[in-house]
C-alpha positions in Angstrom: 0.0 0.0 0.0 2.7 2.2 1.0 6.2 2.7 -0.1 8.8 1.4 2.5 11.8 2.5 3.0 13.8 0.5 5.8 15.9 3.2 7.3 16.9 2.9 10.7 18.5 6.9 11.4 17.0 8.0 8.3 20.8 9.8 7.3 19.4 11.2 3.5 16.1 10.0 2.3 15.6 7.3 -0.3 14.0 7.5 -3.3 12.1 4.2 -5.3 13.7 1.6 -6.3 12.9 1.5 -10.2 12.0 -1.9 -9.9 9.4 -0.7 -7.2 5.7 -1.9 -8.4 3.2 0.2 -8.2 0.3 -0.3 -5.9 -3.0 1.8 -4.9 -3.5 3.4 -1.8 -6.8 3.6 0.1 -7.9 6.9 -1.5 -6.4 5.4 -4.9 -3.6 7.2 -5.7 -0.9 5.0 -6.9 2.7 5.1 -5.5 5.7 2.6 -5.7 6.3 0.0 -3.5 10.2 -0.9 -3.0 11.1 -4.0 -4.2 12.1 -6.8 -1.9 15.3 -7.4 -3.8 17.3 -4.0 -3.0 20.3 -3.1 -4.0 23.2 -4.6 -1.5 24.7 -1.4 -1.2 21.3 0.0 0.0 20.6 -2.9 2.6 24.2 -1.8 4.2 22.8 1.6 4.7 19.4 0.2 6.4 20.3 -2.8 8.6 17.3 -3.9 10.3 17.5 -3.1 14.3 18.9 -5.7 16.1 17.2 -5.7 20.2 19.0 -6.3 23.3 15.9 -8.6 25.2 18.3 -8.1 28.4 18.2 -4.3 28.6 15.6 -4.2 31.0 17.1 -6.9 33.2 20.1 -4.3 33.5 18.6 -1.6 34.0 18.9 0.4 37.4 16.2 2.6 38.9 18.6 5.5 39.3 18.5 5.3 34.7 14.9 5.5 34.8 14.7 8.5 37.8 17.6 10.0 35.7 15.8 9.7 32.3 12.3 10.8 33.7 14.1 14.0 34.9 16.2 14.9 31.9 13.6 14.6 29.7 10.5 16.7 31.5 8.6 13.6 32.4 8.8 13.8 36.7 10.5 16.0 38.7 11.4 16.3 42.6 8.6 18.6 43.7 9.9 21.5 45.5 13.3 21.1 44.0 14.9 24.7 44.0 13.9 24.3 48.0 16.3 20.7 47.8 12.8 19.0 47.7 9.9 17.6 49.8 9.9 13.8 50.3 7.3 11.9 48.9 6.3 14.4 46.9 6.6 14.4 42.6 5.4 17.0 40.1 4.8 15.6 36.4 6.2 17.8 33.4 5.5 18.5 30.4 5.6 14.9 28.7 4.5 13.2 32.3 1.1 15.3 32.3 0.6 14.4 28.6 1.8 10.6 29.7 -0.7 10.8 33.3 -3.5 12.6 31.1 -3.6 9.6 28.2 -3.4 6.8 31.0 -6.4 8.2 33.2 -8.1 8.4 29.4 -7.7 4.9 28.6 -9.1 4.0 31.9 -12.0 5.3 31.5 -12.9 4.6 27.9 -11.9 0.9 28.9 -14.0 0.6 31.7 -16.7 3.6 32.0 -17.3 4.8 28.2 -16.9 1.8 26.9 -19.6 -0.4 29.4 -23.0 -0.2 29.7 -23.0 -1.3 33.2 -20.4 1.4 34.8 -20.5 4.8 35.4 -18.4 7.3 36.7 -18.3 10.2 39.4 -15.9 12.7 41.0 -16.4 13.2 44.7 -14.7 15.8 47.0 -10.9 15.5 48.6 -12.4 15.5 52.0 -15.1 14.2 53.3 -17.2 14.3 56.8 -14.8 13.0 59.3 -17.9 10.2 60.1 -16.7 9.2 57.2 -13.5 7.5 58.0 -15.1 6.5 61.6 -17.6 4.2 59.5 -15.1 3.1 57.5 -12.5 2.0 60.1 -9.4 4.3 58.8 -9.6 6.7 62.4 -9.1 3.4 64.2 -7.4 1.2 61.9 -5.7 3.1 58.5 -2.1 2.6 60.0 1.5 1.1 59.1 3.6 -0.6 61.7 6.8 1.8 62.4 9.8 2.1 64.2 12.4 4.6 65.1 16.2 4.6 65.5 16.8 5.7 68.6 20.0 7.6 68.2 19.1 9.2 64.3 15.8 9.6 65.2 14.6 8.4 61.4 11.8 6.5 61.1 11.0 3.0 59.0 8.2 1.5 58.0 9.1 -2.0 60.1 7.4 -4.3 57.4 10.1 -2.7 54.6 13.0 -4.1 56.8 14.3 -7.6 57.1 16.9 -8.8 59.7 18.5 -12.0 59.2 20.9 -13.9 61.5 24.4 -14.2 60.8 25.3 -17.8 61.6 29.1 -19.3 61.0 28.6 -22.4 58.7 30.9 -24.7 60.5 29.7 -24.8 64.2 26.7 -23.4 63.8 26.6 -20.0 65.8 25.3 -16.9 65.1 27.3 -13.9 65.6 24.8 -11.5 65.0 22.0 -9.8 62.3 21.9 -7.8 59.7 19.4 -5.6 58.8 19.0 -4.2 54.9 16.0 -2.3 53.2 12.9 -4.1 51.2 14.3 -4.9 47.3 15.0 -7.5 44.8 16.7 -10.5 46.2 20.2 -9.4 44.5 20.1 -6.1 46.6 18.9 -7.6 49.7 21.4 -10.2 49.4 24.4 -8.1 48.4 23.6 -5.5 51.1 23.3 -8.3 53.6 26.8 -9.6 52.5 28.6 -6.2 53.2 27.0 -5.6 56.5 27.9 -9.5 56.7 31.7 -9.5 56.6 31.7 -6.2 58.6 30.8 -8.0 61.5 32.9 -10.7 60.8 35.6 -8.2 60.9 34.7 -7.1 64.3 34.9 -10.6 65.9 38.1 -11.5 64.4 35.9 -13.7 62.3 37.3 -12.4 58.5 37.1 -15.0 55.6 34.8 -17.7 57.9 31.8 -19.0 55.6 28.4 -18.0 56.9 24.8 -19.9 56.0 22.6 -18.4 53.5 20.6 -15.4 54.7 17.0 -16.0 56.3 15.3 -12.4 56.0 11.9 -11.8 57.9 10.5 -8.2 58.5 10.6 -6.3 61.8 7.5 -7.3 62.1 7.8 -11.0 62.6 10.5 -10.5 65.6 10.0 -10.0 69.5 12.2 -8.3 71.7 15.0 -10.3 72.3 15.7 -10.0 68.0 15.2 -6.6 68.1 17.9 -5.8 70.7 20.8 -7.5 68.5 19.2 -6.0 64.7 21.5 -3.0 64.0 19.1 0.3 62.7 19.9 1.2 59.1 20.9 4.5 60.6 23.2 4.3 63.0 24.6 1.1 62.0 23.4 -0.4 66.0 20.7 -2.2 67.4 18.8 1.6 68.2 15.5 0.5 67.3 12.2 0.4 69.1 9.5 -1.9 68.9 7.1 -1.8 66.0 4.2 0.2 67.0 1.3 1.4 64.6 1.2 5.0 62.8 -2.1 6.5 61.2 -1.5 7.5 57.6 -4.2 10.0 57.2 -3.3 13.6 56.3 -5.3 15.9 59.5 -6.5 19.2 58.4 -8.8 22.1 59.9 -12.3 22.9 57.8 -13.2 26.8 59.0 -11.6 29.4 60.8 -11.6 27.5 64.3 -9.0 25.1 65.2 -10.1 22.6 68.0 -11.4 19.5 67.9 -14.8 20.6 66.1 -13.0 21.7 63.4 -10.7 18.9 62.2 -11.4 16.9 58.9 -9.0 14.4 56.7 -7.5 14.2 53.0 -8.7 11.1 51.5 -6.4 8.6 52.1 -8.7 6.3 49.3 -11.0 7.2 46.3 -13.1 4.4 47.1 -14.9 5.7 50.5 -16.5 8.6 48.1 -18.3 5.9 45.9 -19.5 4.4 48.4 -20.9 7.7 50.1 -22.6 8.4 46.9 -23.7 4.6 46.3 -27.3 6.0 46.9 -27.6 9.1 45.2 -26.1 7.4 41.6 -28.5 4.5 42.4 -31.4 7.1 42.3 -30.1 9.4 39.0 -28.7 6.7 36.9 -31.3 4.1 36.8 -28.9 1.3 37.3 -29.4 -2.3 37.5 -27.3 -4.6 39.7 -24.8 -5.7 38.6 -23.6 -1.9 37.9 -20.2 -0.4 39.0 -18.9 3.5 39.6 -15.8 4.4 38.9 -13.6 7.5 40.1 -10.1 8.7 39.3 -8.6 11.2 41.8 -5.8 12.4 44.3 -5.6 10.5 47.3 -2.6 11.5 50.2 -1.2 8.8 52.9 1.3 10.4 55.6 3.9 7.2 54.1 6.5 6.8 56.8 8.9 6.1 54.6 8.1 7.0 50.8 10.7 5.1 48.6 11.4 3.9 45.0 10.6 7.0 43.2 7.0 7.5 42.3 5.9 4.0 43.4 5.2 4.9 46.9 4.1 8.6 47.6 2.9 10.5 50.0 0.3 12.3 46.8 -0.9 10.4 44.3 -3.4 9.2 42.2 -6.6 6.6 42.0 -8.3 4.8 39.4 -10.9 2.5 41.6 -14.5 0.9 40.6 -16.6 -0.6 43.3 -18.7 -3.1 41.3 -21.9 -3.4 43.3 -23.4 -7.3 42.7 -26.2 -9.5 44.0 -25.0 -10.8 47.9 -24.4 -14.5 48.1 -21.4 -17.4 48.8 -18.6 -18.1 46.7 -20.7 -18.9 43.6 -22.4 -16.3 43.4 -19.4 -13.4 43.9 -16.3 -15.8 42.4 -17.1 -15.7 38.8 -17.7 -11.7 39.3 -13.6 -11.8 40.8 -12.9 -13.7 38.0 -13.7 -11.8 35.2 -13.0 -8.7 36.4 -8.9 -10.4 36.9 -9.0 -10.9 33.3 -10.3 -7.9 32.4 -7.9 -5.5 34.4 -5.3 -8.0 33.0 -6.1 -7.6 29.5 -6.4 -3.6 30.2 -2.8 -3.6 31.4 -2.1 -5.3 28.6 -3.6 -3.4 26.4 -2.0 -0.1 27.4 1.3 -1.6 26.4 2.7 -3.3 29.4 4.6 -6.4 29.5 3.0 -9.6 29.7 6.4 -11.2 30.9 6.8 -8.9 33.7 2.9 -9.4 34.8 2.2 -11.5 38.0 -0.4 -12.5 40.1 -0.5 -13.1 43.9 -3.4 -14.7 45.9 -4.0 -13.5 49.2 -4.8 -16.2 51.7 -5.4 -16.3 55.4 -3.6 -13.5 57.0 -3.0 -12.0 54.1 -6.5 -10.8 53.1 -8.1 -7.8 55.2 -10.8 -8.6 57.6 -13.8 -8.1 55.8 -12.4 -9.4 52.4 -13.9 -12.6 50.8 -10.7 -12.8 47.9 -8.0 -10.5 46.5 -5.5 -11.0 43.6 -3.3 -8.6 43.3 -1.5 -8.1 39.7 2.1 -7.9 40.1 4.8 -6.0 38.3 8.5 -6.8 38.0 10.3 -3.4 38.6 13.9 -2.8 39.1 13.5 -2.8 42.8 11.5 -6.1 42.9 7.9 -7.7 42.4 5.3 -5.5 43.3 1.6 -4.9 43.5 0.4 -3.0 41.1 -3.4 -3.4 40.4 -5.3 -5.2 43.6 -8.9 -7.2 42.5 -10.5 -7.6 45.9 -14.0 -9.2 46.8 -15.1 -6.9 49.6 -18.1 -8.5 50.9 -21.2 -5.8 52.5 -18.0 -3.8 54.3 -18.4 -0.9 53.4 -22.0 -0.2 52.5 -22.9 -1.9 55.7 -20.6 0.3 57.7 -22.1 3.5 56.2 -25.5 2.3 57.1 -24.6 2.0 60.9 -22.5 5.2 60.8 -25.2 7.3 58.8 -28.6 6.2 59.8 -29.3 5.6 56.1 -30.5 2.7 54.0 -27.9 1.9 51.6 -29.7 -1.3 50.5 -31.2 -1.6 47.0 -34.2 -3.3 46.3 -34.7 -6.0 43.5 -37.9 -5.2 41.2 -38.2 -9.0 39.9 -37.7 -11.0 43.4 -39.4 -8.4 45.2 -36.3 -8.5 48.0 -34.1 -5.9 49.6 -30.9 -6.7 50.5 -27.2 -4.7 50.2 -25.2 -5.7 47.5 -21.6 -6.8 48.0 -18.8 -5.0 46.3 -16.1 -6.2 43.7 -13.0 -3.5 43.8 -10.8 -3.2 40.8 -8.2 -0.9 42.1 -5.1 1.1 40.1 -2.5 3.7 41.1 -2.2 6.5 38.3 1.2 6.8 39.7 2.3 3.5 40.0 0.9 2.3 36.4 3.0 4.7 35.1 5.9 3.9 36.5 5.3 0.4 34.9 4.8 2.1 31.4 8.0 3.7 31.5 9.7 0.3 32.9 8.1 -1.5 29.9 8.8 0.8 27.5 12.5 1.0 28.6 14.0 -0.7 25.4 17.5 -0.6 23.3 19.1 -1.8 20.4 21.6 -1.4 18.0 21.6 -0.1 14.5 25.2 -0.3 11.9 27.2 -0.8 15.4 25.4 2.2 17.0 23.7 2.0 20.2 19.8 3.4 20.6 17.6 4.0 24.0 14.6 4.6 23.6 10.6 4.3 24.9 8.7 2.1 23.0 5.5 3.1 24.4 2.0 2.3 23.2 0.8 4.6 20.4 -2.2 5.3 22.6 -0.4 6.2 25.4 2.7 8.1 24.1 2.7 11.8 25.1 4.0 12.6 21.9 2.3 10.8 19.4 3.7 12.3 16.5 6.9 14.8 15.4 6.8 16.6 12.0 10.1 16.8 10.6 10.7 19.4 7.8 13.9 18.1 6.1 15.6 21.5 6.0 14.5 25.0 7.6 15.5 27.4 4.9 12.9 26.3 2.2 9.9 28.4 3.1 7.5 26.2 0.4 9.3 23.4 2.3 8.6 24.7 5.7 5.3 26.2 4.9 3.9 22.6 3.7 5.3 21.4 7.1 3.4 23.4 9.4 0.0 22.8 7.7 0.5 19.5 8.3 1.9 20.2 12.0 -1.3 22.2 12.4 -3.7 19.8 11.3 -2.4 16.9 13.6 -2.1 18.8 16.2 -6.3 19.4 16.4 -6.4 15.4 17.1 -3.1 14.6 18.9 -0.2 16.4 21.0 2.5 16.2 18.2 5.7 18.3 18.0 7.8 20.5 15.8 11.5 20.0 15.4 13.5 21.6 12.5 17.1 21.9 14.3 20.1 19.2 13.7 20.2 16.3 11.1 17.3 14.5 10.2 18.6 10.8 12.0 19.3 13.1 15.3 16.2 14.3 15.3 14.8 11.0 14.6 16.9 9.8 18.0 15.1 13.1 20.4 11.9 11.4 19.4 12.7 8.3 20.1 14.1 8.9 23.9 10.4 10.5 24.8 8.6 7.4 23.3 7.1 9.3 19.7 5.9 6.5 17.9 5.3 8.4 14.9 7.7 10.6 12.6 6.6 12.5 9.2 9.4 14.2 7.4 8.2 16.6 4.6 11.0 16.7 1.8 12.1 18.0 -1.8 9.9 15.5 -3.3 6.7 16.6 -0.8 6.5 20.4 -2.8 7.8 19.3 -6.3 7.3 15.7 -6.9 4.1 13.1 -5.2 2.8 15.4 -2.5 3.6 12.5 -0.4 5.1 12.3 3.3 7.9 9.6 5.0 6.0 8.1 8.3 8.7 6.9 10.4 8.3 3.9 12.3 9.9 4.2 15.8 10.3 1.1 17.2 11.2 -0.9 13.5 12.7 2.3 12.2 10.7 1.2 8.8 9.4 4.4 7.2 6.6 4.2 4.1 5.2 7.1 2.0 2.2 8.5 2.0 0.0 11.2 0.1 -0.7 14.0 2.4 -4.1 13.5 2.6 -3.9 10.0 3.9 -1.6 10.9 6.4 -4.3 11.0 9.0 -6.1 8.6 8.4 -2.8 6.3 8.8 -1.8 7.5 12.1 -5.6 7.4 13.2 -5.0 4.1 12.5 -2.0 3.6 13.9 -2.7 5.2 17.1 -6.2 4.8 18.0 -7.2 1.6 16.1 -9.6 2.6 13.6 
């Protein structure tokens, strides 16, 4: 259909081969198609990009913080005031990035289902709202502070493990090293290990493997020999618990009246308005409502970048269903797994570095029937990122007690009343990006030369498409350029670059993720009236007649 042109930097456009045949495009204009049999000197031009698969494996999360900062995706909030911890503030290509994620959320799963619908409820709430719900009492992390630094740890992020001399048996003391991948854990572990070898006269003695548990899991006795990450000794208190939720004052009084609480969840604010949806929308169970919003948690200790904040984002559904026993709520859970499985999917994340983990006994809250969390391999470790969760009657039968109002719904064909249980879906905004950018981390190598770059989904790309005049100094040139530039821009956020060689511009677009390059040339004003769409992740570039230009990257981008 199109002419292609496999050019990896695109170093001097290519015309035809004149063995190219000739082919019709979808408005029927005809062009040349280039032969499969190109010249030899040609193919040595365009070699064909060869991927390194264990890029990512490599890859540190100091690359990824350094590339999201270099390149105006996240930045330390606060930063000419040396920053605020926990705290991130997206630039210009993050907000386009955080902007088309919350938008494929909710066409996935609000605009395009008849059986969800969407609201956006206030930051805070009445106060009775988090009684009902349990966070005043019981929204807390277990922490404990170094005695002599006075820093604080979240105790279920650090693991102690004895030290114990392989041939006799004994242990000579514990380590104690921050939550991470196992090679971290381990090699961190090993330093503080042969330290305190040292300091027994113990050096070159072989030791047992490592046994880590979190603070957690140990009584007394432990903690007293478990050396604090900040002082280096065994300076820390018992674990005791800390309430996450942000306090604030609502008026001009400040006393006890007068306090209120940032959200610390989306989800409470559904469930407040379970009722007054149920009366507008003319719903039928099963039905879900869906929100995206901020949410802030006082984290003790926010870590790996934007993964854990102290501000961040929601995208939650509370799927309201019939009540009943595993039959009747399992095959809800189920389907809604696949579904938020094949949305992360679909969004362009990885399916090798997708998970699952079942929560059992302990594991699962108190009022949960199930949860499956979907898991994420970052470059700290396997994480949660998406959490599936049957929640039973909770919440809607908490806010009944705590408000004095039915939130019960009332079944037209069996004539009973009853309130439904719940089905959460639940996704960090923050987080899911973060696993974008992970996935999308890519690099290869083209004639000996070394790329990075994004490979982001099309959809998701903040930059879905750069228009790349060949040269500056031909206004007709130029001038053809920018109509095109001007006409994508009223259906995507494309840019302009005109600067530096055509393959080094070809490379800026590529770091950001650009799926899509359209270089306007000699032939463009005098010749076809045709384009060259570059191809980022192949680097295989076809031409097309102006006028089909958009409905190609429509294509491309949005699927039809």
């Amino acid at each position: 259909m199109f002419l292609s042109i496999h050019g990896a930097l695109g170093f001097g456009l290519r015309a035809a081969h004149p063995a190219a045949a000739v082919r019709r495009t979808m408005s029927g204009v005809a062009v040349r198609s280039t032969a499969a049999d190109a010249p030899t000197d040609e193919k040595k031009k365009s070699a064909t990009p060869i991927k390194n698969e264990q890029a990512y494996d490599k890859v540190k999360m100091e690359e990824i913080v350094s590339l999201c900062k270099r390149r105006g995706i996240i930045f330390p909030s606060s930063e000419i005031y040396n920053g605020f911890a926990g705290f991130f503030d997206y630039g210009p290509l993050g907000s386009e990035l955080k902007k088309n994620v919350k938008d494929a959320f909710w066409t996935n799963f609000v605009q395009c289902r008849e059986d969800v619908v969407g609201i956006d409820s206030s930051i805070v709430h009445n106060p009775m709202t988090w009684q009902s719900s349990g966070h005043l009492d019981g929204f807390s992390d277990p922490m404990v502070d170094c005695k002599e630094t006075k820093l604080r740890y979240r105790a279920d992020q650090l693991f102690c493990s004895p030290v114990v001399l392989e041939e006799c048996g004994s242990t000579v003391g514990y380590v104690c090293v921050m939550e991470g991948n196992d090679a971290d854990m381990k090699k961190s572990a090993k330093t503080q290990a042969k330290k305190l070898l040292r300091e027994q006269d113990k050096k070159g003695q072989k030791i047992k493997g490592f046994e880590f548990k979190d603070l957690t899991q140990v009584d007394e006795e432990t903690m007293a020999m478990v050396p604090s990450p900040g002082s280096g000794s065994p300076t820390l208190t018992m674990p005791r618990d800390f309430n996450l939720m942000f306090q604030t004052n609502v008026g001009a009084m400040q006393d006890a009246s007068s306090v209120a609480y940032l959200r610390p969840e989306t989800a409470q604010g559904i469930f407040i308005n379970y009722k007054n949806v149920l009366g507008t929308s003319r719903m039928k169970l099963p039905f879900g409502i869906a929100q995206i919003g901020k949410a802030f948690r006082n984290e003790i200790t926010p870590r790996n970048f934007i993964f854990r904040s102290r501000e961040f984002e929601q995208m939650e559904i509370e799927y309201f269903i019939p009540p009943g026993d595993n039959d009747v709520w399992g095959p809800y859970h189920e389907k809604w797994i696949a579904d938020a499985k094949a949305f992360l999917e679909s969004v362009g994340l990885r399916e090798d570095l997708l998970g699952y983990d079942v929560h059992e006994g302990d594991g699962l809250a108190h009022y949960a029937r199930a949860c499956t969390d979907i898991t994420f391999k970052f470059p700290f470790g396997v994480q949660e990122l998406m959490g599936i969760a049957a929640r039973g009657d909770f919440d809607l039968r908490s806010h009944t007690e705590g408000s004095g109002k039915a939130l019960d719904y009332f079944d037209e064909e069996t004539k009973e009343k009853f309130i439904p249980h719940v089905i959460e879906p639940s996704l960090g905004v923050d987080r899911l990006i973060l696993a974008l950018i992970c996935s999308a981390y890519a690099e290869d190598e083209i004639n000996g030369e070394k790329r990075n770059y994004l490979s982001f989904h099309p959809s998701i790309a903040p930059v879905k498409v750069s228009v790349l005049p060949l040269v500056k100094n031909k206004e007709p040139l130029v001038k053809a350029a920018r109509g095109l530039y001007e006409k994508l821009q009223r259906r995507w956020n494309v840019s302009w670059d005109q600067s530096g060689a055509i393959g080094r511009r070809y490379r800026r677009a590529d770091e950001v993720g650009t799926p899509f390059c359209v270089t306007v040339d000699f032939e463009t004003i005098e010749d076809d009236g045709a384009v060259t769409v570059r191809d980022r992740d192949s680097t295989e570039q076809v031409r097309i007649p102006m006028d089909e230009v958009v409905p190609y990257l429509s294509k491309m981008i949005d699927g039809y």
